[in-house]
N, C-alpha and C positions, 0 to 999 in steps of 0.2 A: 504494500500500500504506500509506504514513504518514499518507492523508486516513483509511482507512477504521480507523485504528486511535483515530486521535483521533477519531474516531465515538462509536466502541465505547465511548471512554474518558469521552466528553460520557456519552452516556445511562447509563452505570455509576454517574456524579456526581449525574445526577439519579435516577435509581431509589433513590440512596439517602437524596437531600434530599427526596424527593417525601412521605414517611409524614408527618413529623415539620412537611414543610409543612401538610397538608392537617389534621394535629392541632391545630398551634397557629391554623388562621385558622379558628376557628369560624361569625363570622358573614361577609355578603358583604364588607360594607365594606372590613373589613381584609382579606380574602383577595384583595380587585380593586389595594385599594394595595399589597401585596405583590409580587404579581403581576407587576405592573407597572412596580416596583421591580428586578424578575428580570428583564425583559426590557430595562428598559434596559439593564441592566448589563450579559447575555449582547450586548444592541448594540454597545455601545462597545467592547468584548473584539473582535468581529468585526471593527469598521470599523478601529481598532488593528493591529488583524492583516493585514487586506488594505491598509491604508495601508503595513505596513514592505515587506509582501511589494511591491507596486508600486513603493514607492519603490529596494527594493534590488535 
């Protein structure tokens, strides 16, 4: 129940970053380094996450 809530709670986050992304990256360039940008950083949040839960 607590994964499908932090689901829920993920795409609530991005449905609401997702306008105001797709407004400011007008061309590709900057939309592909954003982008990109985003997924690292959704990466590192995850690997974080299953590093403490493993470890603990």
């Amino acid at each position: 129940m607590d994964k499908i809530v932090s689901v829920i709670y993920m795409v609530g986050v991005f449905l609401l970053i997702l306008p105001a992304f797709l407004n400011s990256n007008n061309n590709f360039k900057n939309f592909f380094t954003n982008l990109s940008i985003w997924v690292a950083i959704i990466l590192i949040i995850l690997s974080l996450y299953y590093a403490y839960n493993f470890l603990i």
